[in-house]
ZADO-355066 format. One record per residue (C-alpha): residue number from 1; x, y, z. Coordinates in nm, 2 decimals. Layout:
<nodes>
<node><n>NUM</n><u>X</u><v>Y</v><w>Z</w></node>
...
</nodes>
This chain:
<nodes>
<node><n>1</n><u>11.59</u><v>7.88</v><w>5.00</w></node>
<node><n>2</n><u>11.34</u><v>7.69</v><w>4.79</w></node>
<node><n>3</n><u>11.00</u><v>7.55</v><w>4.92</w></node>
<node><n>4</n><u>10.87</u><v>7.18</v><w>4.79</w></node>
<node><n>5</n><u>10.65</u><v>7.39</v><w>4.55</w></node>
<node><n>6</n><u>10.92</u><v>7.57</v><w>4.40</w></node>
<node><n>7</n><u>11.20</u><v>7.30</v><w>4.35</w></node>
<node><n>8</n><u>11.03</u><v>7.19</v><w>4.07</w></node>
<node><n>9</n><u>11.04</u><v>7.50</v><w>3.81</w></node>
<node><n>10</n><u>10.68</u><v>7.61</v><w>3.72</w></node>
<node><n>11</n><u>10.58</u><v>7.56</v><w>3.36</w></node>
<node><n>12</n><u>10.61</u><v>7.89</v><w>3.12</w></node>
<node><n>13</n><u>10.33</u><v>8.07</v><w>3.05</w></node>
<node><n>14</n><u>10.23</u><v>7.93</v><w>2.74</w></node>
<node><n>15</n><u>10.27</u><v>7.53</v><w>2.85</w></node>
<node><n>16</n><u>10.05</u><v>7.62</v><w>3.11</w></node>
<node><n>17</n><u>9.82</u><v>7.73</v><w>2.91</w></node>
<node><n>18</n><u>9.81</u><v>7.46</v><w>2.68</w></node>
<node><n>19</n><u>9.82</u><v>7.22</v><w>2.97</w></node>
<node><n>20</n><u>9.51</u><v>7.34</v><w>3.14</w></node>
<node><n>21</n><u>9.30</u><v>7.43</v><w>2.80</w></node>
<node><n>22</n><u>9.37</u><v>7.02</v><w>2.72</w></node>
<node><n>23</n><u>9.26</u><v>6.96</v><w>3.08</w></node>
<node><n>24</n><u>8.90</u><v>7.13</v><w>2.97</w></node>
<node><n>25</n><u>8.84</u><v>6.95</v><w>2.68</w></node>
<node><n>26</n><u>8.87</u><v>6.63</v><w>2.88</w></node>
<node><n>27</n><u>8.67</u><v>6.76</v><w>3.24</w></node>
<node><n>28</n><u>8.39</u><v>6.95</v><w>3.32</w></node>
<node><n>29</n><u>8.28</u><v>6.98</v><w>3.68</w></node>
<node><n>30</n><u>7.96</u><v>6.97</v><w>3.88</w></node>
<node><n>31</n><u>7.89</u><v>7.31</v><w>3.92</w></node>
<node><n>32</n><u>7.87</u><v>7.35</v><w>3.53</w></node>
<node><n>33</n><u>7.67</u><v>7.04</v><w>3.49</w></node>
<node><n>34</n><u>7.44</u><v>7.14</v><w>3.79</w></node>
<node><n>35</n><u>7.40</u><v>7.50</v><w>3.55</w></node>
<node><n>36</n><u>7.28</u><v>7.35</v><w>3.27</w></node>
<node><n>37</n><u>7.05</u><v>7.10</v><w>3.42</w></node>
<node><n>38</n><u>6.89</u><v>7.39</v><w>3.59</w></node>
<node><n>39</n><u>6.87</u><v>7.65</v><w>3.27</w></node>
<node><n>40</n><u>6.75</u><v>7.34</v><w>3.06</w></node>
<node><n>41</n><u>7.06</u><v>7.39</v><w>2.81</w></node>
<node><n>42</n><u>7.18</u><v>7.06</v><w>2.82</w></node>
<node><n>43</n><u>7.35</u><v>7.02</v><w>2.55</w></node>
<node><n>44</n><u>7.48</u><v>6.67</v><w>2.66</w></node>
<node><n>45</n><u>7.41</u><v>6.30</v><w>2.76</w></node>
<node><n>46</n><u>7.48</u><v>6.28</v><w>3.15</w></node>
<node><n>47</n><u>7.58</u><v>5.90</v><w>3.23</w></node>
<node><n>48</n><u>7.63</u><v>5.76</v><w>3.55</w></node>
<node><n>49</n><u>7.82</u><v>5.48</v><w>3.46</w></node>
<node><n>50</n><u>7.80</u><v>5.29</v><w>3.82</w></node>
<node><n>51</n><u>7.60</u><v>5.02</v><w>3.89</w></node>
<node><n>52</n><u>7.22</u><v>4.99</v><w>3.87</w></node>
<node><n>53</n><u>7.19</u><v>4.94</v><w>4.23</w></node>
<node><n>54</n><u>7.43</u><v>5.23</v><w>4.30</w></node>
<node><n>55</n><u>7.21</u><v>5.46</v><w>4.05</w></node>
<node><n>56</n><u>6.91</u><v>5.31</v><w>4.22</w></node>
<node><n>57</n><u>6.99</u><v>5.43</v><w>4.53</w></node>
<node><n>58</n><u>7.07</u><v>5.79</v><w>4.43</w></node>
<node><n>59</n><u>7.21</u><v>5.95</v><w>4.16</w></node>
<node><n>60</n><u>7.20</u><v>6.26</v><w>3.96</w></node>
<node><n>61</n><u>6.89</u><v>6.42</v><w>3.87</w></node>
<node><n>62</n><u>6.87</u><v>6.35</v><w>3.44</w></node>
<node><n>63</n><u>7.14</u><v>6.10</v><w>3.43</w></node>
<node><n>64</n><u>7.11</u><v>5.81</v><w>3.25</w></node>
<node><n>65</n><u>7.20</u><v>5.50</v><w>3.40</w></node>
<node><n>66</n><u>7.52</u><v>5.30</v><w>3.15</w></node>
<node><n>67</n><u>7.72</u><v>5.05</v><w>3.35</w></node>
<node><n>68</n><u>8.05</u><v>5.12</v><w>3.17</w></node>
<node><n>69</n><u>8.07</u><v>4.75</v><w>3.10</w></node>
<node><n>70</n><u>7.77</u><v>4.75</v><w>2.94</w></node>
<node><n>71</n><u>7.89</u><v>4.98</v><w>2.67</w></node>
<node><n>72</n><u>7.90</u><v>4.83</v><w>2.39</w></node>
<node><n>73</n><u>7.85</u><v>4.98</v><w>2.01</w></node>
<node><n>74</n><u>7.48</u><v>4.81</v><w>2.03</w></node>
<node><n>75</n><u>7.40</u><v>4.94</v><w>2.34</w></node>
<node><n>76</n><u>7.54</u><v>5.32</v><w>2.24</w></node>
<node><n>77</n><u>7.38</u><v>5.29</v><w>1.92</w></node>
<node><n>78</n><u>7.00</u><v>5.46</v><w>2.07</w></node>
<node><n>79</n><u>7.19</u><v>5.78</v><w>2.13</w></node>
<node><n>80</n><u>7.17</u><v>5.91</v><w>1.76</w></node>
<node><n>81</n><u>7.37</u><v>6.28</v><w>1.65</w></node>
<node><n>82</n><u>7.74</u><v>6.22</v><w>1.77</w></node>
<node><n>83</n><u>7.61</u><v>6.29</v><w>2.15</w></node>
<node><n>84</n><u>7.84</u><v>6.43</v><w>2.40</w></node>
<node><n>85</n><u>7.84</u><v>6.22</v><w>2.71</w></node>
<node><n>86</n><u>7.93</u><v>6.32</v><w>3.00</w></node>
<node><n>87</n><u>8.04</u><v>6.05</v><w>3.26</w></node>
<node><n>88</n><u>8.08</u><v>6.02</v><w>3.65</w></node>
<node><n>89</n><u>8.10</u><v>5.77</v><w>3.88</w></node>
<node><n>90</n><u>8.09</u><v>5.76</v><w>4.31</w></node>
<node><n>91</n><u>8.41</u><v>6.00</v><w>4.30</w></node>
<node><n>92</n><u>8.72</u><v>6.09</v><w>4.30</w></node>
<node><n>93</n><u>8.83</u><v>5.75</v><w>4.47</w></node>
<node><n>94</n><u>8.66</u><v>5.56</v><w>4.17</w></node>
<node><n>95</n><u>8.78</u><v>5.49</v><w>3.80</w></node>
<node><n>96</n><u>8.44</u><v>5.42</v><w>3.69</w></node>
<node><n>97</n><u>8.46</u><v>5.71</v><w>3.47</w></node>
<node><n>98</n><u>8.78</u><v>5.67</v><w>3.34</w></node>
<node><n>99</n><u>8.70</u><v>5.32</v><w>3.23</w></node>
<node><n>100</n><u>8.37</u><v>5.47</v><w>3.06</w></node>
<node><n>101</n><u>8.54</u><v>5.72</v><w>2.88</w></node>
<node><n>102</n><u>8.82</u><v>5.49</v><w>2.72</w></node>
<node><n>103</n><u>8.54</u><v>5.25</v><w>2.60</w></node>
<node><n>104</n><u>8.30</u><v>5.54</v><w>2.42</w></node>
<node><n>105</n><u>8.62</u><v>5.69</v><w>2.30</w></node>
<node><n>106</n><u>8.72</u><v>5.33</v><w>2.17</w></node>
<node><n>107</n><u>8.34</u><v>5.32</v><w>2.01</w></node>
<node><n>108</n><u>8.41</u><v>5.72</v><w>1.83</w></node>
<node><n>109</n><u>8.19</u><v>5.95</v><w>2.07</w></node>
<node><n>110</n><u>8.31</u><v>6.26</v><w>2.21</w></node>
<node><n>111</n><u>8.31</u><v>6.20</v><w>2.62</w></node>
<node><n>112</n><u>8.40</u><v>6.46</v><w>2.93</w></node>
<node><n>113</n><u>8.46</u><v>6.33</v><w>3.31</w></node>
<node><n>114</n><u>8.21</u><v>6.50</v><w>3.57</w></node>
<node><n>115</n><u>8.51</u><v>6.55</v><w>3.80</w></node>
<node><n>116</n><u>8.42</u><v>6.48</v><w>4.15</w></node>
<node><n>117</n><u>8.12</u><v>6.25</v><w>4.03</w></node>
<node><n>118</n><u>7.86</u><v>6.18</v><w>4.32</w></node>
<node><n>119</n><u>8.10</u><v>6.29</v><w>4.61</w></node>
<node><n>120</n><u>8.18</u><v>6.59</v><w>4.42</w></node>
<node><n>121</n><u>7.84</u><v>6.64</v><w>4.35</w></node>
<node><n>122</n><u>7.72</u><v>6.60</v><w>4.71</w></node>
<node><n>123</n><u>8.02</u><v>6.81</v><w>4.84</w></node>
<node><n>124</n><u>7.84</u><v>7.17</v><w>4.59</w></node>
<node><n>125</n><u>7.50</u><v>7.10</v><w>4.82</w></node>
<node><n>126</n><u>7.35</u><v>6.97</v><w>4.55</w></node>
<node><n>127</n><u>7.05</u><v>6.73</v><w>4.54</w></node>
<node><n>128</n><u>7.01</u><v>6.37</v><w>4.41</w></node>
<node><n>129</n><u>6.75</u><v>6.19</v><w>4.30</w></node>
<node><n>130</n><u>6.59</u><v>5.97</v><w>4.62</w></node>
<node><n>131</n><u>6.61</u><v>5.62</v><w>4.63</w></node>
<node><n>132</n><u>6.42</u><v>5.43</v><w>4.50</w></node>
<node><n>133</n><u>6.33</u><v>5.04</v><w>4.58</w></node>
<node><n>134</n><u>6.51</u><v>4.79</v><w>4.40</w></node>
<node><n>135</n><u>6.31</u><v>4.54</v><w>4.20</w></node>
<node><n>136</n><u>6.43</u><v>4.20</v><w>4.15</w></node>
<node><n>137</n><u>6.50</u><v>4.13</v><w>3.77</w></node>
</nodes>
């Protein structure tokens, strides 16, 4: 007798393996981002590619707030060196950072998810920046 995770044959070994090494080259996750923050190797740009009053309100410490339809080759251009971005959004129920990654990988920069992105980040116990007032443009 088979259960519903076995009726579908597992990958071999080696597909697996190529499967979730691709999978890395594409993600990183909060706890490694958190990491580097607090050793000061941050070797990467953080974007939170949500709105401004989204980012406003709260938002990664040392992000960099880059509406993902505000990318544009202009607007990428101040981040000199071929930069690796890294890009989240509210979460895992958002495409924010999908939509940011296609665009800077449509423009030639090298770009990894934040999996999770604020929700995930909340959900390690780790802190945000505070709100902050909005000011009318």
């Amino acid at each position: 007798m088979t259960s519903h995770v076995t009726e579908t044959r597992a990958a071999t070994p080696d597909a697996a393996l190529r499967h979730f090494e691709a999978r890395l080259a594409f993600e990183t996750d909060c706890w490694d981002v958190y990491d580097s923050l607090k050793s000061g190797n941050q070797d990467f740009v953080l974007l939170d590619v949500r709105s401004r009053e989204a980012f406003e309100r709260a938002h990664v410490p040392g992000a960099i707030n880059v509406p993902h339809r505000t990318m544009t080759q202009e607007r990428m251009a101040q981040f000199t060196g071929n930069p690796l971005f890294v890009v989240y959004c509210a979460g895992p129920h958002c495409n924010g950072a999908n939509k940011a990654a296609v665009r800077l990988a449509k423009l030639g920069y090298r770009v990894k998810e934040m999996i999770g992105g604020v929700t995930g980040w909340q959900d390690e116990g780790f802190p945000l920046e505070p709100a902050r007032t909005l000011v009318s443009a």
